[in-house]
C-alpha positions in Angstrom: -15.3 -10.8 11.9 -12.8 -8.6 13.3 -13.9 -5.3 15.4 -12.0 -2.5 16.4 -14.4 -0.6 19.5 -13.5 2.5 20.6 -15.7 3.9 23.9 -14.8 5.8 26.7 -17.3 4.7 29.3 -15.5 1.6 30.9 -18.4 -0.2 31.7 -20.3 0.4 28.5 -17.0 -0.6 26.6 -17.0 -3.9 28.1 -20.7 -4.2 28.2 -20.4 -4.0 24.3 -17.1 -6.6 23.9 -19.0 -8.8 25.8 -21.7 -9.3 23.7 -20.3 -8.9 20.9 -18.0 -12.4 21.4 -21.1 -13.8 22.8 -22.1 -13.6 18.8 -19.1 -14.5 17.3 -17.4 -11.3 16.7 -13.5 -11.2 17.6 -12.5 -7.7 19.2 -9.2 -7.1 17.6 -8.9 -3.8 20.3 -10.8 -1.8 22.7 -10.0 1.9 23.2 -11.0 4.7 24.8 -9.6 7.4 23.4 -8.9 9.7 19.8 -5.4 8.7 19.7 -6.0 5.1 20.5 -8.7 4.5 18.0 -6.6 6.1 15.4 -3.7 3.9 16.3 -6.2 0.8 16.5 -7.5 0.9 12.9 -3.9 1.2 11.7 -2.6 -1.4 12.9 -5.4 -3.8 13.1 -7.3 -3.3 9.8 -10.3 -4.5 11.3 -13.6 -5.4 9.4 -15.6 -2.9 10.9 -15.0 0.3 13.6 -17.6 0.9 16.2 -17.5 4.2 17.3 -18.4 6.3 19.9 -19.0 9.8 18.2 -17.6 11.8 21.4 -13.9 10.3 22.7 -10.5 12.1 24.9 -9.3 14.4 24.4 -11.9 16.9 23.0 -15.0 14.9 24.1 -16.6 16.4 21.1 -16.5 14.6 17.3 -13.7 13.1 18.4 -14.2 9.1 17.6 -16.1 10.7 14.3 -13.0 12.4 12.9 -10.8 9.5 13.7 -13.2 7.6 11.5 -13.4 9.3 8.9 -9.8 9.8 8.6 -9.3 6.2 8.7 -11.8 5.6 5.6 -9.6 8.4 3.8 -6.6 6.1 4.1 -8.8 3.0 4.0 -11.7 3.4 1.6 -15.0 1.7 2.6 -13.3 1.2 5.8 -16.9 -0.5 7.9 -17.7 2.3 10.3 -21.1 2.1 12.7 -21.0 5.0 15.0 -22.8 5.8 18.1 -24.2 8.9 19.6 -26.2 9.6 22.3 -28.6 12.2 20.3 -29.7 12.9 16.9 -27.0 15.2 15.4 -27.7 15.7 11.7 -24.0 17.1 10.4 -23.0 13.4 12.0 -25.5 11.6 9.4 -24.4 14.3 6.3 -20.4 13.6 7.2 -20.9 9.8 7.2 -22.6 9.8 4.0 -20.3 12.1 2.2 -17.9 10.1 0.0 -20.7 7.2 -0.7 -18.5 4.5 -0.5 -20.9 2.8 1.7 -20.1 0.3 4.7 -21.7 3.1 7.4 -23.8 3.3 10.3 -25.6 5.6 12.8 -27.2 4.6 16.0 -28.4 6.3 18.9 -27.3 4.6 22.1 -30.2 3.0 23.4 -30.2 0.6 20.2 -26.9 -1.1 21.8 -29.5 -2.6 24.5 -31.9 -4.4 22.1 -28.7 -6.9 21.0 -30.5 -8.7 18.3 -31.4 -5.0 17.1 -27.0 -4.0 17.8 -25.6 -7.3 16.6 -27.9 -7.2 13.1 -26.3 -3.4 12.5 -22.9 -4.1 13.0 -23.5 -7.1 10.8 -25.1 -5.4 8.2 -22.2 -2.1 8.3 -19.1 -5.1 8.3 -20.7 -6.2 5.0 -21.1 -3.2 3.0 -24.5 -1.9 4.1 -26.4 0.9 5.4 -27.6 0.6 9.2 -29.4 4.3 10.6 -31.3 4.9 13.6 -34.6 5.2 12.6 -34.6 8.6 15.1 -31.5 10.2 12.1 -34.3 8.8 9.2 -37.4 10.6 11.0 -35.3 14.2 11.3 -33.8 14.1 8.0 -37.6 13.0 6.4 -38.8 16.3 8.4 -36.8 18.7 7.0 -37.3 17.6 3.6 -40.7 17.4 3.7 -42.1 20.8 2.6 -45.0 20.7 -0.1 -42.4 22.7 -2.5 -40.3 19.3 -2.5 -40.9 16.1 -3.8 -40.6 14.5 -0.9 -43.3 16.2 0.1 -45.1 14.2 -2.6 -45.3 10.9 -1.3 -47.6 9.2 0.2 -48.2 8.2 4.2 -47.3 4.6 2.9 -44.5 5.9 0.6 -43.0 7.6 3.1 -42.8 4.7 5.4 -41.2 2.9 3.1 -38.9 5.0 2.3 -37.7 6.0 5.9 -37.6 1.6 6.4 -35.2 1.7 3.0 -33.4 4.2 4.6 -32.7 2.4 7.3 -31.2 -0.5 5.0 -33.8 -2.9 4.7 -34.0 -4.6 1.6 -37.9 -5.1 -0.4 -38.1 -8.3 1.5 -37.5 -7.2 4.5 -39.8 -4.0 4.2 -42.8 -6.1 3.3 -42.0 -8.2 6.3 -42.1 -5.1 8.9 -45.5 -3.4 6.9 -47.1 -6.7 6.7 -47.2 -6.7 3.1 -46.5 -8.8 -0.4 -43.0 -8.1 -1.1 -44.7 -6.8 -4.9 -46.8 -4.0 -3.4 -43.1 -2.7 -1.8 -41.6 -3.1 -5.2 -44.3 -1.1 -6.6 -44.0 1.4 -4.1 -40.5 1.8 -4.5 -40.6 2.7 -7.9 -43.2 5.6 -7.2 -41.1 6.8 -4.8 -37.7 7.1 -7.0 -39.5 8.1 -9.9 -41.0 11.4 -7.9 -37.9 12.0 -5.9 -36.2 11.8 -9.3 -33.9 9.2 -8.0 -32.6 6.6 -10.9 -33.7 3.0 -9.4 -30.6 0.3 -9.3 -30.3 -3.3 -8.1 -27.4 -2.0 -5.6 -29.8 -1.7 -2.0 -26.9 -0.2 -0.9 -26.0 2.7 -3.3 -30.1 3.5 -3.7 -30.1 3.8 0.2 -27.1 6.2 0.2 -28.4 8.3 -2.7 -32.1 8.6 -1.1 -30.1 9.6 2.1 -27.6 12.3 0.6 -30.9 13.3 -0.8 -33.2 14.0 2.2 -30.2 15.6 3.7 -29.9 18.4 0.9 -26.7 16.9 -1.0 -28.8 16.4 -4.1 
């Protein structure tokens, strides 16, 4: 599996190739910079872009924009970006076209490498990978009583931010120490009262329960 990396903090940037060939991956480049990345996922088509949100020369959306740009010319281009806080606009712009393939960590997660190596696993093949920090702010402010969400139930709720997140049933009832029946029940009263239309694509019901907690809906 191919990466493109782009990070501006030397010693983080190699931190991360590092273990990321210890599993397997092949870094196909390592940049530092806007212009590099863009460069990068032109030329070297990689399976998946991770992406430090803040890059040279603006140090502010920087790696974001470049990524999104590259999924305009590349649709469903794999894109796991990383940001040192929660920014909520990040979350919304990722989600936007629905194609799938994305990811939003907080940087801390890059130290648990199990934790790292299972995101960028899960973004390369399609999936849905956010920080469960992103899930927690976007379930706050959706959850006034004058909104469905704020019709679910504790348990509901924590199934829906651990969907969210990408997990499929099995994996859910795995976490909540639970048969993998009671999840599928629970899923079902959570669509039906967040009006969502349930489908066997994980992926697709992740993104639309996401683009709906964010106000896209």
């Amino acid at each position: 599996m191919r990466v493109v990396l782009a990070e501006d903090l030397f010693l983080l940037r190699d931190g991360l190739v590092r273990m990321l060939e210890a599993y397997g991956f092949e870094i196909a480049a390592a940049v530092e910079s806007g212009p590099e990345l863009t460069r990068a996922l032109a030329e070297s088509r990689p399976d998946v872009a991770v992406v430090d949100v803040r890059l040279p020369p603006t140090h502010t959306d920087e790696g974001l924009q470049c990524a999104l740009a590259a999924r305009r010319e590349r649709p469903g281009l794999p894109v796991l970006v990383l940001s040192q806080h929660v920014e909520q606009l990040y979350a919304r712009e990722l989600l936007a076209d629905g194609d799938g393939g994305i990811g939003y960590l907080l940087k801390d997660r890059v130290f648990d490498a199990d934790q790292f190596v299972d995101a960028v696993r899960r973004v390369a093949q399609g999936g849905t990978a956010m920080d469960p920090q992103v899930i927690q702010q976007l379930l706050s402010r959706r959850a006034g009583a004058d909104r469905p969400l704020g019709h679910l139930t504790p348990r509901e709720r924590e199934v829906l931010e651990l969907m969210a997140q990408g997990r499929s049933n099995a994996g859910i009832a795995a976490q909540l120490v639970v048969t993998e029946r009671a999840i599928a029940k629970h899923t079902s009263n959570i669509f039906t009262k967040l009006g969502l239309e349930v489908s066997d694509d994980d992926n697709r019901r992740v993104l639309a329960v996401l683009a709906y907690l964010d106000g896209d809906r």
